[in-house]
C-alpha positions as CSV (number, residue, x, y, z in Angstrom):
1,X,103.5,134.8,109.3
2,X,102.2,134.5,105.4
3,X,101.2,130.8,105.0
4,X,104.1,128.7,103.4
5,X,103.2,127.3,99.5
6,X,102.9,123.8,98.7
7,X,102.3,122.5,95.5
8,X,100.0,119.7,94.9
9,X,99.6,117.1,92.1
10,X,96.8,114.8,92.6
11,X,97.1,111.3,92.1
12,X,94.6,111.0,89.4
13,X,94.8,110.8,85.8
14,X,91.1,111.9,84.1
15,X,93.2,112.2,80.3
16,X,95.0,109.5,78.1
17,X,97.4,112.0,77.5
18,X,101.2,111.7,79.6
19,X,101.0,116.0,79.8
20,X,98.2,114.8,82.1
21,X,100.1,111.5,83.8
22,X,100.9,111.8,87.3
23,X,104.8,111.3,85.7
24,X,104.2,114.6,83.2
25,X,102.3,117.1,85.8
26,X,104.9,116.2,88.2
27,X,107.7,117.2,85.3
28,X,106.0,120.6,84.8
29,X,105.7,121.3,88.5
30,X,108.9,120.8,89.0
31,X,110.0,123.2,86.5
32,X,107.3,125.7,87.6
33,X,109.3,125.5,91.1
34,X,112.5,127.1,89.9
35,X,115.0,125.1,91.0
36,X,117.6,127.8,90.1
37,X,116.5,129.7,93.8
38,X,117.6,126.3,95.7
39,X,120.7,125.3,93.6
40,X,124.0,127.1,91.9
41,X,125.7,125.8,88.5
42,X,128.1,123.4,89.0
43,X,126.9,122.7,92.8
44,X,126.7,119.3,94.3
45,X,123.0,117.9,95.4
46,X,121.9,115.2,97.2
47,X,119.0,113.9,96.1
48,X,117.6,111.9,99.5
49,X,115.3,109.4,100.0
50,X,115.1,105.8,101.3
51,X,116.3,102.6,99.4
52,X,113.8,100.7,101.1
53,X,115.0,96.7,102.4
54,X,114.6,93.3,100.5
55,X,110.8,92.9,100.6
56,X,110.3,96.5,101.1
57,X,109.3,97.7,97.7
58,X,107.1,100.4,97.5
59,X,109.6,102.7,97.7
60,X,110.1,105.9,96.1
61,X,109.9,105.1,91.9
62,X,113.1,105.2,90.4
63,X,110.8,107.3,87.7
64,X,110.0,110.0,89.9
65,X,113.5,110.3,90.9
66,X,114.9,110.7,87.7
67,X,112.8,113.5,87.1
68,X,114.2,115.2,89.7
69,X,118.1,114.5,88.5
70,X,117.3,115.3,85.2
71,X,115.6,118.9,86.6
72,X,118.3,119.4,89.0
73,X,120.8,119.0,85.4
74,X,118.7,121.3,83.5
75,X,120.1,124.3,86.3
76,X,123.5,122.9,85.6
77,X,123.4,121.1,89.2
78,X,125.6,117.9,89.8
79,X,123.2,115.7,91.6
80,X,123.6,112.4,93.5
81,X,121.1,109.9,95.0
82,X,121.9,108.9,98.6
83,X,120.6,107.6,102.0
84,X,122.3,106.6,105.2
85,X,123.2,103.0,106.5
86,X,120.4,101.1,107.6
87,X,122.2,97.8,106.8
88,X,125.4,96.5,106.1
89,X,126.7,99.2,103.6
90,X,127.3,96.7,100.8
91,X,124.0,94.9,101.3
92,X,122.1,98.1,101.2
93,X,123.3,99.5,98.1
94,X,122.7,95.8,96.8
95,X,118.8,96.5,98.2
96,X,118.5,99.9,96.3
97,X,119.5,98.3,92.8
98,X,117.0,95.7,93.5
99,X,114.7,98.6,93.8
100,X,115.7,100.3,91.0
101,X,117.7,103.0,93.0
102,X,120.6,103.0,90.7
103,X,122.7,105.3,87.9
104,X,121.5,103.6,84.7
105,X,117.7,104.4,86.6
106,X,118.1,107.2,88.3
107,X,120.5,109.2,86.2
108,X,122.6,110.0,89.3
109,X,125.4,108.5,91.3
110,X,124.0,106.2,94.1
111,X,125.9,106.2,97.5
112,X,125.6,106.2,101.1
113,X,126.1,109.9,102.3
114,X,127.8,107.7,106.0
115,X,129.7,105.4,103.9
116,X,129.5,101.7,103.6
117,X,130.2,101.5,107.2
118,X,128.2,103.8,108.4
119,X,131.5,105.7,109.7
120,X,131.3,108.9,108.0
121,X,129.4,111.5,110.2
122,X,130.1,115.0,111.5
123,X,129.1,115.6,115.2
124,X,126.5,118.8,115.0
125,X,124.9,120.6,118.3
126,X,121.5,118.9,118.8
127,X,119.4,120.0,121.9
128,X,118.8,119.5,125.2
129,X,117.9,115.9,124.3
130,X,120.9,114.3,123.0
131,X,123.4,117.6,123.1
132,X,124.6,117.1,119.9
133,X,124.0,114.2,116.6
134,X,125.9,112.3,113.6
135,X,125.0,114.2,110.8
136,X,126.1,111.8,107.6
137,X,128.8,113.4,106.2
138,X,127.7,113.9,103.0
139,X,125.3,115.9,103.6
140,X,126.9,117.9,106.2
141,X,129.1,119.1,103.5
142,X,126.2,119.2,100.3
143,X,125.4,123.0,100.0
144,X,121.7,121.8,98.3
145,X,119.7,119.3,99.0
146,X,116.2,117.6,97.6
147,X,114.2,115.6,100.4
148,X,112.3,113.0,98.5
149,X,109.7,111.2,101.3
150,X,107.4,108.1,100.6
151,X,105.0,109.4,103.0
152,X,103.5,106.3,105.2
153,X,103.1,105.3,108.4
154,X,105.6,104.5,111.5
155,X,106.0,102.4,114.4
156,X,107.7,105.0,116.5
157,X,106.9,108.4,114.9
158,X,103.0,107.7,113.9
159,X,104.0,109.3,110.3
160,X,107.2,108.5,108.2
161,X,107.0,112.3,106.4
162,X,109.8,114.2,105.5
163,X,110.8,115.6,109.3
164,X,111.2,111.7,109.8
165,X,113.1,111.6,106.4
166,X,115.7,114.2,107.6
167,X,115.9,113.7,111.2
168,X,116.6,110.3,111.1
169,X,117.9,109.6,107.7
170,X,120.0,113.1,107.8
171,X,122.0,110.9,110.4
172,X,124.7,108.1,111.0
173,X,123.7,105.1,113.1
174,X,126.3,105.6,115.4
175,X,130.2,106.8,115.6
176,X,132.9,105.1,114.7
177,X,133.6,104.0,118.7
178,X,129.5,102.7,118.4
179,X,128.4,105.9,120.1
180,X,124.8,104.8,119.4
181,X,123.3,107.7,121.5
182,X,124.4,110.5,119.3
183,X,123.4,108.7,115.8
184,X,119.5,107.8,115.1
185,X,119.1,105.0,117.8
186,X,119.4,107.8,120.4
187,X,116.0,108.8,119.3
188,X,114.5,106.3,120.2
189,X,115.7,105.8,124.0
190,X,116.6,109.5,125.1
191,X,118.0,109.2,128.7
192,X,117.9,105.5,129.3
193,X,119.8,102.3,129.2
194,X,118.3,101.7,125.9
195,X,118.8,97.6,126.8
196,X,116.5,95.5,124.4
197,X,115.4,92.9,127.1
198,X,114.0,89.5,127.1
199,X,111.1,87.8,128.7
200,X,111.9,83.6,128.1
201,X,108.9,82.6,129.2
202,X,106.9,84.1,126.8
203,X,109.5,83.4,123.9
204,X,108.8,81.2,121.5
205,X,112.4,80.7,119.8
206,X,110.8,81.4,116.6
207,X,113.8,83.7,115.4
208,X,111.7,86.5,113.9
209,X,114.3,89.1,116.1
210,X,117.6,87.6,114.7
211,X,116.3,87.4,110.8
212,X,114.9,91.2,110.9
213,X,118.0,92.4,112.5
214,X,120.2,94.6,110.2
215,X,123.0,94.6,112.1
216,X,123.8,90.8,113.6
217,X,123.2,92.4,117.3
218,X,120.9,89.8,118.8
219,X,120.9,85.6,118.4
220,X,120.3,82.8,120.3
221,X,122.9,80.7,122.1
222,X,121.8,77.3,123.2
223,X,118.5,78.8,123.3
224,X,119.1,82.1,125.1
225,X,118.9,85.4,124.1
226,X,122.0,87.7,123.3
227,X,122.0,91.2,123.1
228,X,124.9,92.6,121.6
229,X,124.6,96.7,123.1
230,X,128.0,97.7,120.7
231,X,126.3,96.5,117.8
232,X,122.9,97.5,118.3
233,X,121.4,101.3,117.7
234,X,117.7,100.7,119.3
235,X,115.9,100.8,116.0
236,X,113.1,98.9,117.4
237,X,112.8,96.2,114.3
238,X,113.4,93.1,116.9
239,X,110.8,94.4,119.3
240,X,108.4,95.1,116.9
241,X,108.4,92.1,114.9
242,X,108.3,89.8,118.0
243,X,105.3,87.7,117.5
244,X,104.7,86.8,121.6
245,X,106.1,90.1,123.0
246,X,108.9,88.7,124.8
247,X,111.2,91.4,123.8
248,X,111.0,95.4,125.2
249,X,113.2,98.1,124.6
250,X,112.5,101.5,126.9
251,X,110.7,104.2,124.6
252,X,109.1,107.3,125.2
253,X,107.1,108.9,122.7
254,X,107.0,112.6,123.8
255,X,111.0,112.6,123.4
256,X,111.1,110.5,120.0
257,X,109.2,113.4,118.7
258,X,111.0,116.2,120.1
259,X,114.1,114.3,119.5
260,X,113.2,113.9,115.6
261,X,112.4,117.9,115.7
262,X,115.8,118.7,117.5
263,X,117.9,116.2,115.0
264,X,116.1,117.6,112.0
265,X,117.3,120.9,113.2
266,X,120.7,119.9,113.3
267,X,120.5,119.2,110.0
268,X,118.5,122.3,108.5
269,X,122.0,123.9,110.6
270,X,124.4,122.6,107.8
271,X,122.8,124.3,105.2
272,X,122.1,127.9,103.8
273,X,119.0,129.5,103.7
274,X,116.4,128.2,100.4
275,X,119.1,125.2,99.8
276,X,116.8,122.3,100.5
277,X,113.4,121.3,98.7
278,X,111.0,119.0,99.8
279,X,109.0,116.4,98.0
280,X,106.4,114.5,99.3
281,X,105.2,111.4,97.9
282,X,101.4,110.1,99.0
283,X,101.6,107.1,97.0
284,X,101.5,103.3,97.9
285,X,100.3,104.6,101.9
286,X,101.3,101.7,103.5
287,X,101.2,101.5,107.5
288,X,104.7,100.7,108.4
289,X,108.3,102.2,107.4
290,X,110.2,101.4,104.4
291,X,112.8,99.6,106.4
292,X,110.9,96.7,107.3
293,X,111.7,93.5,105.4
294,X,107.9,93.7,103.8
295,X,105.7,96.0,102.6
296,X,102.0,95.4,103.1
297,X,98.8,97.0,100.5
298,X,98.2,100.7,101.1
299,X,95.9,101.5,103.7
300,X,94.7,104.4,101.5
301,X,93.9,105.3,98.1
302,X,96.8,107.2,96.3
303,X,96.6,110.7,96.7
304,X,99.4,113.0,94.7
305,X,102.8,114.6,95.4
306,X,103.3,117.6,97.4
307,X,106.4,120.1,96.7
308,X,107.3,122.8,99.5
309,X,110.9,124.5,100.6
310,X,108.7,124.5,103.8
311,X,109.7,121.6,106.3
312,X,107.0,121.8,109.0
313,X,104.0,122.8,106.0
314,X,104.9,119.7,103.8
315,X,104.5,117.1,106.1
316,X,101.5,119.0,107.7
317,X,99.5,119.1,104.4
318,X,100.2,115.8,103.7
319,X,99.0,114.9,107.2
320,X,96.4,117.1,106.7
321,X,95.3,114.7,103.2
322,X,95.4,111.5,104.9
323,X,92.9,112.7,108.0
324,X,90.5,113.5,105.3
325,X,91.0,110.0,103.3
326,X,88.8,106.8,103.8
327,X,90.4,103.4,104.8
328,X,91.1,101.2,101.8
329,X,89.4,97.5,102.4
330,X,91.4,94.4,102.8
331,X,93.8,96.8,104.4
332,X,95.5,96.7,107.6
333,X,92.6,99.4,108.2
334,X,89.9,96.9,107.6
335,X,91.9,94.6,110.4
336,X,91.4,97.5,112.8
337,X,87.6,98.6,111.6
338,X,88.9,102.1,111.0
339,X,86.1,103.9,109.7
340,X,85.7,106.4,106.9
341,X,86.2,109.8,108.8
342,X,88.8,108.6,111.5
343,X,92.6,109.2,111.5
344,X,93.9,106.2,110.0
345,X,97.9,106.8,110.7
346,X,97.0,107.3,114.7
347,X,94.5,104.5,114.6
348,X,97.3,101.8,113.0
349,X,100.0,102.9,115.2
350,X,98.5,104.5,118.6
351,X,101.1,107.3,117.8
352,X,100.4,111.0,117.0
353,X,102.5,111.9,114.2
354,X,101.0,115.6,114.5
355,X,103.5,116.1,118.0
356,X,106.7,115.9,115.9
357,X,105.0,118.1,113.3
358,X,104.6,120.4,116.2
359,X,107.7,119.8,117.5
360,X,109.5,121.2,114.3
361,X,106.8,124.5,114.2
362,X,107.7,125.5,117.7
363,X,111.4,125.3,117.2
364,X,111.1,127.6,113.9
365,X,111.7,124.8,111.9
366,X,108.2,125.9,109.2
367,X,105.2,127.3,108.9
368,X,101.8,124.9,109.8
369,X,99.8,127.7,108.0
370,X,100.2,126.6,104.4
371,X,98.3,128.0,100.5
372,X,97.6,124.3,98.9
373,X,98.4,125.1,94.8
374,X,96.5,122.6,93.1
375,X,98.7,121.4,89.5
């Protein structure tokens, strides 16, 4: 197999010209892609990424994905800027135009590809994990698509790249009955109860759980815990925000990333052949997702943008960057003593975000082998 091509454009800026910006070598690059090979005149496009939460702001800038609109226009393409429920529909589009996700910014239409309540899915064949997923329904049905991916760290999948973007984000949280197996919380407890529990003792009533929730599926009652299972679809947020550890949720990290792999190839399975381009975004590394309700200092320097119609090469050069990066002080890095020369993403989150990267090669998802093209 001929190694996959992914363009890079490095982070830093060495004229005072904007030909030379970061915002202007991303603008030619993007036209050096030939978008024309991904997209047809007058064809719809989603343009995804992730509107991030209230406090989450180091998001995707609204700048960068304007550029891609306005390149996606220039081929005649009718582009629109989407993501799937994470929140209460309303409250989340409410969080993107905080963000600056919004037409008058973006140049594009702004909506929920599952609907403001999270309803609008198409059931897809999976794999032998969770036999078949929600795909959002709006892009089941897009014939072209552009994968825009802050590229940062995660809880549960060690990297939040673009496999992470489209396997989780590609999907509803659950059906309309609260199927929450088949939408993204199935990820996350393949074969099990998937029961957040509580340990009282150790509980500290502190209320960290109910505020982070985005879904009102845990509260205290006379000070008990309630666990709403209808509501909930296992993201994890209470469990990992839980100060004293007095909540668990059943997680096993060999399926989570052979579950993201098999979910992003239920995807790839709605659309053609050279519909969907990938854009990687190594900016504002911080060590947690964009979901969280904060966003903490980067816990390495900015590095660039990466562009590839390859899913598994993207995310593995970007990967690749980051192993080769030093810690930033005063970092979350710094808290750990990471030192210069060590993989910072597994050292933060004591995940591997290579096996989900591997995951995607060995289903024939991309190519590991990649050409780095330096812009």
């Amino acid at each position: 197999m001929e190694p996959s091509t992914v363009t890079f454009i490095s982070a830093r800026a060495t004229k005072w010209s904007y030909k030379e910006s970061l915002a202007g070598r991303f603008e030619s690059a993007l036209r050096e892609t030939k978008l024309s090979k991904y997209i047809k005149p007058k064809e719809a496009v989603a343009v995804k990424t992730h509107f991030g939460s209230e406090g989450a702001h180091r998001v995707v800038r609204p700048l960068f994905i304007r550029k891609v609109v306005q390149s996606i226009r220039d081929k005649k393409g009718k582009p629109f800027v989407t993501d799937t429920f994470r929140m209460k529909g309303l409250e989340y589009l409410q969080v993107a135009n905080e963000n600056g996700i919004n037409e008058h910014a973006c140049g594009a239409p702004v909506l929920l590809a599952d609907g403001i309540f999270g309803n609008d899915n198409v059931s897809v064949p999976s794999g032998k994990l969770q036999g078949e997923v929600l795909v959002a329904s709006a892009i089941h049905d897009v014939p072209a698509m552009a994968v825009l991916t802050h590229f940062k760290g995660h809880v549960n999948a060690g990297i939040g790249g673009a496999i992470k973007n489209l396997a989780m984000g590609g999907l509803a949280g659950s059906s309309r009955n609260h199927d929450w197996k088949h939408g993204r919380g199935g990820m996350h407890s393949h074969h099990m109860e998937g029961v957040v529990t509580w340990d009282q003792e150790k509980c500290s009533l502190c209320d960290q759980c109910v505020e982070v929730c985005p879904l009102e599926a845990c509260s205290f009652e006379n000070e008990l815990f309630y666990f709403h299972q209808k509501k909930c679809w296992r993201c994890g947020r209470c469990v990992r925000v839980c100060p004293e550890g007095a909540l668990d949720l059943p997680f096993d990290e060999e399926l989570f990333h052979q579950g993201l792999a098999e979910a992003s190839r239920a995807v790839l399975s709605t659309f053609k052949k050279n519909k969907i381009l990938y854009v990687n975004f190594l900016l504002e590394i911080q060590p947690e997702c964009d979901c969280m309700p904060a966003a903490d200092v980067p816990v390495i320097q900015d590095l660039g943008i990466l562009i590839s119609d390859d899913l598994v090469a993207v995310d593995q050069a970007s990967l690749d960057l980051l192993r080769k990066s030093p810690p930033l002080p005063d970092s979350a890095a710094e808290d750990k003593e990471i030192k210069k020369g060590e993989d910072v993403m597994l050292r933060l989150n004591e995940i591997d975000g290579q096996k989900h990267i591997d995951a995607a090669f060995e289903l024939g998802l991309g190519n590991k082998e990649y050409a780095l093209i330096n812009k």
